[in-house]
C-alpha positions as CSV (number, residue, x, y, z in Angstrom):
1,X,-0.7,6.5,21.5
2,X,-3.9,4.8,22.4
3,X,-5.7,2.1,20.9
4,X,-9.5,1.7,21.9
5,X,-10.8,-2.1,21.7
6,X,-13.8,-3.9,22.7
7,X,-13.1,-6.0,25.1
8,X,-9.8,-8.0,24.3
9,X,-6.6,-7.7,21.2
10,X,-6.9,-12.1,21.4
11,X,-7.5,-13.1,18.2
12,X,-10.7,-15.2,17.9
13,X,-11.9,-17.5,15.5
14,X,-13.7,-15.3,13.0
15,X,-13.4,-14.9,9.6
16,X,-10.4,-12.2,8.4
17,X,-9.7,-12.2,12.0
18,X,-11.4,-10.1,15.3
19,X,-10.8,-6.1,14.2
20,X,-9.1,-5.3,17.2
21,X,-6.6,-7.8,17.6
22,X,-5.9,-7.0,13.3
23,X,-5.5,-3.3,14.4
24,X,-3.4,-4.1,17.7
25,X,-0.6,-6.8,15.5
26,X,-0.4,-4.2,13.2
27,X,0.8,-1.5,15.0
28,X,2.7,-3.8,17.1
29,X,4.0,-5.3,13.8
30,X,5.0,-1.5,12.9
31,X,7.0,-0.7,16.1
32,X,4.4,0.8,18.3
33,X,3.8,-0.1,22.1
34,X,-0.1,1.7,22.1
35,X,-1.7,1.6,25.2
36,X,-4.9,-0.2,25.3
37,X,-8.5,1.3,26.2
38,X,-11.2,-1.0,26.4
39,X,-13.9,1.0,25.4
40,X,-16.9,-2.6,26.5
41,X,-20.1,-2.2,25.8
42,X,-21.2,-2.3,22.1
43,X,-20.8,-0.2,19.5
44,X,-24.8,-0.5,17.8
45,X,-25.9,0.5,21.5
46,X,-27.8,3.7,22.2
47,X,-25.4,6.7,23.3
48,X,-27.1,6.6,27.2
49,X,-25.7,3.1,27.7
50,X,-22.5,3.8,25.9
51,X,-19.0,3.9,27.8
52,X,-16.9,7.2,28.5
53,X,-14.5,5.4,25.8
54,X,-16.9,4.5,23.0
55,X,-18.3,8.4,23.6
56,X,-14.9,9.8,23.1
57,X,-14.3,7.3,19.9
58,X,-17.4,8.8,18.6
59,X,-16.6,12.2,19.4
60,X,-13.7,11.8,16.8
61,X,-14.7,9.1,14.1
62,X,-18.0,9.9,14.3
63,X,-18.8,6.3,15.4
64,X,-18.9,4.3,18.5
65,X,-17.4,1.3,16.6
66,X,-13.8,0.0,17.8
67,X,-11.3,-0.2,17.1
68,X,-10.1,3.3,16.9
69,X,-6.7,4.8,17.2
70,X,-5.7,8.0,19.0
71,X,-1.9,9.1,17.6
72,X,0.2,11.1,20.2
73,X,0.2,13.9,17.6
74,X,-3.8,14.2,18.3
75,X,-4.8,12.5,15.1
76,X,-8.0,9.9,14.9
77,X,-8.1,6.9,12.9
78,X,-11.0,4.6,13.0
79,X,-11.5,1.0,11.7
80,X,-9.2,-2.2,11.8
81,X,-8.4,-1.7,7.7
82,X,-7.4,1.9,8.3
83,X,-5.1,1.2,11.2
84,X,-3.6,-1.3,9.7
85,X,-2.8,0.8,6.7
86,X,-2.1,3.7,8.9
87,X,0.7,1.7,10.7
88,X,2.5,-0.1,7.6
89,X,2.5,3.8,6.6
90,X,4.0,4.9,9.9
91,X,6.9,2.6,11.1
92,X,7.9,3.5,14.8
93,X,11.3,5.4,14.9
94,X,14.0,3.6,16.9
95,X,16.0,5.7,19.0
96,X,19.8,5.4,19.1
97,X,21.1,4.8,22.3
98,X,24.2,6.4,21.1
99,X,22.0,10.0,20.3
């Protein structure tokens, strides 16, 4: 799985917390090991000075807003509040070493 951020998953002081690092402790919180895109630029920019990243967020959410979350099954979810839900919904399985 991948999970597109601006710049950083550090949490910075701002009130309820910066969305990317919510959406990355979630997951993490859940089981989950994403691999991290940083997608730069910002998201209220115009599409020509948009990042290959931010273009392929908004090719699936419809926005160029991060963070975003790309599932290995091919599914989207967009938004820190919706990852977060989406990953207290979907635990990470462990694997047994004994199969």
């Amino acid at each position: 799985m991948k999970l597109y951020v601006c710049y950083t998953t550090a949490q910075l002081p701002r009130p309820g917390g910066h969305p990317c690092a919510n959406a990355h402790k979630a997951l993490r919180a859940a089981g989950h090991d994403p691999e991290v895109v940083h997608a730069l630029s910002l998201g209220a920019m115009p599409r020509f000075l948009q990042t290959g990243a931010r273009k392929k967020v908004h090719e699936h959410t419809g926005k160029y807003w991060v963070p975003a979350l790309e599932t290995d099954d091919g599914e989207w979810v967009g938004g820190s509040q919706n990852i977060v839900q989406w990953a207290e919904e979907h635990p990470a399985v462990a694997v047994s070493a004994a199969g």
